[in-house]
C-alpha positions in Angstrom: -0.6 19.0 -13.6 -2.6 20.2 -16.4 -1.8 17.1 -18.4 -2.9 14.8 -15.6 -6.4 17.0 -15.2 -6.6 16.2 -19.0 -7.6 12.6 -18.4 -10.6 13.4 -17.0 -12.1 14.1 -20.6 -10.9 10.4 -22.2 -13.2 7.9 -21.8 -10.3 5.1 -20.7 -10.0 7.1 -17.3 -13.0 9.2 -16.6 -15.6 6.3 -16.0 -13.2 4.5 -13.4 -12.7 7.9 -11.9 -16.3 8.7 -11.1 -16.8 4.7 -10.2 -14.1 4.3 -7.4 -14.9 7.9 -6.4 -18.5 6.8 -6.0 -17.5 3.6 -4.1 -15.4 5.8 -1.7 -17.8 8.0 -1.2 -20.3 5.4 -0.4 -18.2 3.4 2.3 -17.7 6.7 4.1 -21.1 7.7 4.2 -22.5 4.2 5.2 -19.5 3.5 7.8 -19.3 7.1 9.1 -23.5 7.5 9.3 -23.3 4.3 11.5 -20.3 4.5 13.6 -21.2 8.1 14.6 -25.0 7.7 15.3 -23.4 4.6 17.5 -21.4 6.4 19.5 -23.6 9.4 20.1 -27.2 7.7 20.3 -26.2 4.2 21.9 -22.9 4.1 23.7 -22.2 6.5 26.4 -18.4 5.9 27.7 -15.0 6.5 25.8 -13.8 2.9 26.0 -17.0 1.1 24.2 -17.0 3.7 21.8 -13.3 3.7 21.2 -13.8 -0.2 20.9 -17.0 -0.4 18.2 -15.2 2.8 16.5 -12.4 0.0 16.6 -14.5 -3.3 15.8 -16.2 -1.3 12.8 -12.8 -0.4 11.3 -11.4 -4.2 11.8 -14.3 -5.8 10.4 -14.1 -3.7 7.2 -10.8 -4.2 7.0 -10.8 -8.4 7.3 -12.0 -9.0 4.0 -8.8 -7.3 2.6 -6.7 -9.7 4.6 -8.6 -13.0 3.6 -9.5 -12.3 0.0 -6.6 -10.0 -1.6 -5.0 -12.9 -3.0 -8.1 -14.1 -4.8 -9.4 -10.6 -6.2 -5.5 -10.5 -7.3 -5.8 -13.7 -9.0 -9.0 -12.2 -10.7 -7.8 -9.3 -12.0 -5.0 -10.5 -13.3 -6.8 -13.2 -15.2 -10.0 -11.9 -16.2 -11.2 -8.8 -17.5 -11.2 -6.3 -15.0 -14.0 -4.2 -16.4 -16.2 -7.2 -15.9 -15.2 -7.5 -12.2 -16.0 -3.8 -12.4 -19.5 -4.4 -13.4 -20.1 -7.3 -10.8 -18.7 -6.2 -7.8 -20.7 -2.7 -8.6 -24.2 -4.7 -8.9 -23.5 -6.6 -5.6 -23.0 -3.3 -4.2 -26.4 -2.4 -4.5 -27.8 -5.3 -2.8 -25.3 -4.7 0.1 -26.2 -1.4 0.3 -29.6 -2.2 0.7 -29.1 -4.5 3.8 -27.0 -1.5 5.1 -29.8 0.8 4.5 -32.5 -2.1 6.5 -30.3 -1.8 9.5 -30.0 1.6 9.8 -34.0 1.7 9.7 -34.1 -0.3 12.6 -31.4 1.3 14.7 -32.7 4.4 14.4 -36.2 3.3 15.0 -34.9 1.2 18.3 -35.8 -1.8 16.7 -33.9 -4.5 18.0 -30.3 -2.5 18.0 -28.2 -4.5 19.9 -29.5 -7.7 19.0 -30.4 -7.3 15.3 -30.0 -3.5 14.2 -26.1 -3.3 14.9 -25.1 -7.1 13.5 -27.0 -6.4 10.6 -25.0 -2.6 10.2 -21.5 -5.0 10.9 -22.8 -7.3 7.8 -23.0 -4.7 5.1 -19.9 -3.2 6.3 -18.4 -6.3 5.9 -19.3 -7.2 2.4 -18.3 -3.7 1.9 -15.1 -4.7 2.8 -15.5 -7.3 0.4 -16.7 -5.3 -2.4 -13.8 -3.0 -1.6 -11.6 -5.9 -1.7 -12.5 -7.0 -5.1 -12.4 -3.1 -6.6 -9.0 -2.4 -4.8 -6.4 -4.3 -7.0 -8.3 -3.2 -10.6 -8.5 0.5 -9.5 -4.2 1.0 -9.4 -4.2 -1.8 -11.9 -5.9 -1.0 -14.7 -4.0 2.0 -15.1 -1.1 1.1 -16.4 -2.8 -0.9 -19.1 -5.3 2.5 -19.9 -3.0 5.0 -19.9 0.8 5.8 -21.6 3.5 5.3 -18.7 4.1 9.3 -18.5 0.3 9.2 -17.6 0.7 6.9 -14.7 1.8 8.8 -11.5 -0.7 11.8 -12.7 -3.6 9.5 -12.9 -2.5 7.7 -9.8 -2.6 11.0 -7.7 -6.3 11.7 -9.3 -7.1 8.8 -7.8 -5.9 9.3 -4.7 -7.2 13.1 -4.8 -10.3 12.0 -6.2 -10.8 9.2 -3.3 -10.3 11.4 -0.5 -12.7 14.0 -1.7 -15.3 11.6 -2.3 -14.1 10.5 1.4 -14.3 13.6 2.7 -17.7 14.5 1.1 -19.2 11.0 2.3 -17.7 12.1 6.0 -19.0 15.3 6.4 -22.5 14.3 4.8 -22.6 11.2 7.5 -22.2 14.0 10.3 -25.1 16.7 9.2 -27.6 14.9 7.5 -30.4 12.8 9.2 -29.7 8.7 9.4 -32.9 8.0 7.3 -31.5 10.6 4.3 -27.9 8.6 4.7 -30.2 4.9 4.3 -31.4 6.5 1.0 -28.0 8.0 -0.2 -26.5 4.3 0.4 -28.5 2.9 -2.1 -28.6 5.9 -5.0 -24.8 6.1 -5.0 -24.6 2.7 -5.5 -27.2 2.5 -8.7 -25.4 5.7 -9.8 -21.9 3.6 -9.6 -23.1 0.7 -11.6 -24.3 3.0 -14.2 -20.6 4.5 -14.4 -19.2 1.3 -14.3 -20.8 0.0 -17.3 -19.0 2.6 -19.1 -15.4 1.6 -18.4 -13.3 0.1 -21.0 -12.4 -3.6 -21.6 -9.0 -4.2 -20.0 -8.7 -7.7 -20.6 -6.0 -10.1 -18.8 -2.0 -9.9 -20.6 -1.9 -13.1 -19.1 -2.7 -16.9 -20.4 -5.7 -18.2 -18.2 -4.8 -20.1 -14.9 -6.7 -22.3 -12.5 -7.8 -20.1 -9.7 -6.4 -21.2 -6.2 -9.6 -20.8 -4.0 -7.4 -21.9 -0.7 -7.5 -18.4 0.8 -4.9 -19.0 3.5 -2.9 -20.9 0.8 -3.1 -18.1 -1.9 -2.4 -15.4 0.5 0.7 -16.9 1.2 2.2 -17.8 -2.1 1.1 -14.1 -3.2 2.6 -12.4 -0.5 5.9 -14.7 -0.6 6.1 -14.6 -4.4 5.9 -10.3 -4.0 7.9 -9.8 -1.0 11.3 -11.3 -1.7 11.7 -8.3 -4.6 13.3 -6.0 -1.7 12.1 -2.9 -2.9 8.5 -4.0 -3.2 9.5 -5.3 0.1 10.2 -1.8 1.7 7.3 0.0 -0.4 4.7 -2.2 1.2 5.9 -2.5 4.4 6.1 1.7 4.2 2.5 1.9 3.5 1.5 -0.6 6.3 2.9 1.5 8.4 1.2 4.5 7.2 -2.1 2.8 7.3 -1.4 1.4 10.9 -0.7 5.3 11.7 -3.8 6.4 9.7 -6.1 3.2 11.4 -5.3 4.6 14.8 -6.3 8.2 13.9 -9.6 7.2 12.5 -10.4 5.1 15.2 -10.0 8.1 17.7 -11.7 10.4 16.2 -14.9 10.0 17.2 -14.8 9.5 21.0 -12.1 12.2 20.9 -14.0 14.6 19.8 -17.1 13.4 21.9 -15.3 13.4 25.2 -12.3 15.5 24.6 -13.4 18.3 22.6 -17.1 17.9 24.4 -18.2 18.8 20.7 -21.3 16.8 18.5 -20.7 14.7 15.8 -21.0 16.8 13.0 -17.5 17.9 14.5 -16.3 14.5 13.9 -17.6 14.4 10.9 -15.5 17.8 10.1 -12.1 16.1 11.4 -12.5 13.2 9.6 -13.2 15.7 6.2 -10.2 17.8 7.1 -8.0 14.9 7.1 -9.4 13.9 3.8 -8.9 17.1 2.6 -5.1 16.8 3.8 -4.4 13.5 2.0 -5.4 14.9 -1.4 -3.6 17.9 -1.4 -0.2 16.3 -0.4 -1.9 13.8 -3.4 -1.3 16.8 -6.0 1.3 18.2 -4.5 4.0 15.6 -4.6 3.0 15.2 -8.1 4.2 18.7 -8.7 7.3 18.1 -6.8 8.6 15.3 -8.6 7.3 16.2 -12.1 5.7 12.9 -13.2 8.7 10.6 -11.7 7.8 7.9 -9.6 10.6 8.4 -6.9 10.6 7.9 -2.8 12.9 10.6 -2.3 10.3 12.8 -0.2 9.1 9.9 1.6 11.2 9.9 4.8 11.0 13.7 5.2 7.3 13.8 4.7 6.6 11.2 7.3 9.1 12.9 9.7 6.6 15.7 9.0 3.8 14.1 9.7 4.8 12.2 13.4 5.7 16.3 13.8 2.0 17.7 13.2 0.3 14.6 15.4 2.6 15.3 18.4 1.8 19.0 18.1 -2.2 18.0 17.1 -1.9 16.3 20.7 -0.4 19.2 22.2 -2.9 21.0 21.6 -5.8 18.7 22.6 -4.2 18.2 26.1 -4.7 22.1 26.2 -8.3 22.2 25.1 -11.1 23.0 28.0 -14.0 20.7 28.0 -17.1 22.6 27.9 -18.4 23.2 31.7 -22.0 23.6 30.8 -21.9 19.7 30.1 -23.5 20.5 26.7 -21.7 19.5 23.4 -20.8 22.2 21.2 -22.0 22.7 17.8 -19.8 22.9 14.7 -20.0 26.9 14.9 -19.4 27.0 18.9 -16.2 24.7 18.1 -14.9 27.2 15.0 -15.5 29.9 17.5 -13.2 28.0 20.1 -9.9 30.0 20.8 -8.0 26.7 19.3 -10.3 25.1 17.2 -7.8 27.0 14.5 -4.4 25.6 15.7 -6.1 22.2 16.2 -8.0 21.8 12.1 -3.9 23.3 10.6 -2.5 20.2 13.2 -4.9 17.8 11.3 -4.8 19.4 8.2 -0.6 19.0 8.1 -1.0 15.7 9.4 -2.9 14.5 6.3 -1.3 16.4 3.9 2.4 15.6 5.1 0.3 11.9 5.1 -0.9 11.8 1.4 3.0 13.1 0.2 4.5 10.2 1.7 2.2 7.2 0.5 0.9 8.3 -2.7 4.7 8.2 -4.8 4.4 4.5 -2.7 1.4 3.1 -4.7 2.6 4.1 -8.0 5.8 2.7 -7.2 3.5 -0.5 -6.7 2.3 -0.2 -10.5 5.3 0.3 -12.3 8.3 -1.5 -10.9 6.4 -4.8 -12.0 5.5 -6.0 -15.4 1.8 -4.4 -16.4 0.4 -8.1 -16.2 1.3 -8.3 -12.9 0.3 -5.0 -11.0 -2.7 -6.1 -10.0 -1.8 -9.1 -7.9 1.4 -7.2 -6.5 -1.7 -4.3 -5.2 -3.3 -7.3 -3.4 -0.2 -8.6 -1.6 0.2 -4.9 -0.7 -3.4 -5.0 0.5 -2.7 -8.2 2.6 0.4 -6.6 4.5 -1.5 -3.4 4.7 -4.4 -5.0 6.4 -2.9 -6.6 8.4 -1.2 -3.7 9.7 -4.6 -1.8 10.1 -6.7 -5.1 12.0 -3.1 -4.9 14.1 -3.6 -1.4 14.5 -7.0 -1.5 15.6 -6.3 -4.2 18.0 -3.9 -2.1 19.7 -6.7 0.6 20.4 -8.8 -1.8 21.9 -6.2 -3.3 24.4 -5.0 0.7 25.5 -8.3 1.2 25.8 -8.9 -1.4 27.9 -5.7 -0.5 29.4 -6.8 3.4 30.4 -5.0 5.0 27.9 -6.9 7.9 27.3 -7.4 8.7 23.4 -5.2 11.7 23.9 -2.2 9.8 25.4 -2.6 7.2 22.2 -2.1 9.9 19.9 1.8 9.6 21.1 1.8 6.1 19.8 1.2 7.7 16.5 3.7 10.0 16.4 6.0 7.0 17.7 5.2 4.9 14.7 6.2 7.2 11.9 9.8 6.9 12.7 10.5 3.5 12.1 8.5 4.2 8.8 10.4 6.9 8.0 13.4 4.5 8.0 11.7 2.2 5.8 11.4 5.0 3.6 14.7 6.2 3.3 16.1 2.6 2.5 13.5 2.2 0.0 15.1 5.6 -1.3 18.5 4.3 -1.3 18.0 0.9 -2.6 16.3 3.0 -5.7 18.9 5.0 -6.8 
């Protein structure tokens, strides 16, 4: 572990660090500030706030499924520190957008006509944005770093994009929605500053023509990955993981709203916790398997994991709303007789979570040839959001249904088993 921390000093991994950490941290603030001064300022029943929790999710989601296989193409065929350096500048223009709607909305200007289409736009060219980083950030390393530096650096990554998750959660829940307009913006100056600084990685491969047929180039990508059987099984293991982790996020805020009868700054808390979750099981399967990119604690963690979120719903069907109809704070949930039980539930959810998918993506980036890891990360972003647009239309339609958010959290625990199964054949078909 030491070894891995010692790539934060070298310049060929510390600027891409701080830059995707910065882009993580940016979404989360931007997506969490809007989604959660939604449902507690302009919604006021669990189903439409279970459904624009849902519709904010799929609509930064989309962009992954229709443009994967032309930021693959990119990164495989251009320098990806360039792309770095463009997609970072258009960040700061989307931000700003982002940061005009969320003027509005909270000065009840025009919020369901202009105010909230406007917030859905910048999410969606976050998505974008997102789309376009995705492939270079697992990518590059390979070509960066020596190939006992890979799993090391790609759990940093991980453990470095959930904190930066977790701190643009929790900020999103306790700060005021006109410092969160301003934050959107100065992380995103800051990020193009960082960005500049990473290192050339230019393309191992002779240039191509670009196919700009999106349905046409998603297809070929995903056909020309998906016949290698154990890519096969890695992918479809980490759909299913983000089809799990989809429906979680999606719940979290009306959950907590109508469940838990707690504010959002509570929400805001869960979401951190879970963040906090994934990137310690991020460093801790490192430790476990020493550097080796294997599956072989795949299956059991996500047997863990379906464990924790049938026992986190256990313990939510216990919970007593509030009968003083007033929401509790953060310190009048920690003071809650099961607030405990309930954050170690969440807490071993993630953390069994961020074991199980994290040996995954490196998997991704070194059973292929270096020049081609970045287009095999966008047909793994294609499958995977698919799974999560899949995911959220299944919230919307129990919703719709009655389901309450408690009851769905069974569907969860339902879904890691036929991942786990996915799991262990990926494990067998490796050794």
């Amino acid at each position: 572990m030491q070894a891995s921390f010692r790539l934060l000093t070298k310049r060929r991994f510390l600027p891409l660090f701080i830059t995707q950490m910065l882009g993580a941290f940016n979404d989360n603030l931007f997506k969490n500030a809007m989604v959660l001064f939604v449902v507690y300022t302009v919604y006021n029943d669990e189903k439409s706030e279970t459904w624009f929790s849902a519709l904010a999710t799929g609509v930064f989601v989309l962009p992954f499924f229709l443009l994967s296989a032309l930021s693959g193409q990119l990164a495989d065929q251009r320098d990806k520190a360039t792309i770095i350096r463009i997609v970072k500048a258009a960040e700061i223009v989307i931000m700003s957008v982002g940061a005009a709607g969320l003027a509005l909305i909270w000065s009840g200007i025009a919020v369901h006509t202009l105010a909230i289409p406007l917030l859905l736009i910048a999410l969606f060219a976050m998505g974008v944005h997102s789309t376009f980083f995705g492939p270079i950030k697992y990518a590059i390393l390979p070509q960066h770093l020596h190939d006992e530096e890979v799993l090391g650096g790609t759990g940093l990554v991980e453990a470095g994009t959930y904190i930066a998750i977790l701190a643009g959660t929790i900020l999103a829940g306790i700060i005021p929605i006109q410092a969160a307009a301003a934050g959107i913006i100065l992380t995103a100056v800051i990020g193009w500053l960082s960005g500049r600084q990473v290192p050339s990685a230019p393309s191992l491969l002779e240039r191509q023509p670009i196919d700009f047929h999106i349905i046409r180039s998603s297809v070929t990508l995903v056909r020309g990955t998906m016949h290698i059987r154990r890519l096969y099984l890695a992918i479809m293991a980490i759909s299913f993981f983000w089809a799990v982790g989809t429906i979680l996020f999606i719940q979290f805020p009306p959950l907590v709203k109508n469940v838990l009868t707690a504010d959002k700054s509570v929400a805001s808390l869960f979401l951190g916790i879970f963040s906090i979750g994934i990137a310690i099981g991020s460093i801790a399967i490192n430790r476990l398997l020493g550097g080796h990119v294997s599956a072989k604690y795949a299956p059991a963690s996500v047997i863990g994991m379906g464990i924790s979120v049938v026992a986190f719903h256990i313990v939510c069907d216990l919970w007593m709303a509030e009968s003083t109809g007033q929401m509790l704070s953060l310190a009048g949930f920690l003071s809650h007789p099961l607030a405990i039980p309930l954050s170690i539930c969440l807490l071993s959810v993630a953390t069994f979570g961020g074991m199980f998918v994290v040996p995954l993506y490196a998997f991704l980036t070194t059973t292929v040839e270096k020049c081609e890891a970045a287009r095999t990360v966008a047909a793994n972003n294609i499958v995977n959001s698919g799974a999560m647009v899949l995911g959220s239309l299944i919230t919307i339609s129990l919703s719709i249904a009655g389901m309450s958010v408690v009851n769905q959290l069974l569907l969860v625990a339902a879904l890691c088993l036929p991942c786990a199964w996915i799991a262990w054949t990926l494990h067998q078909a490796c050794d």
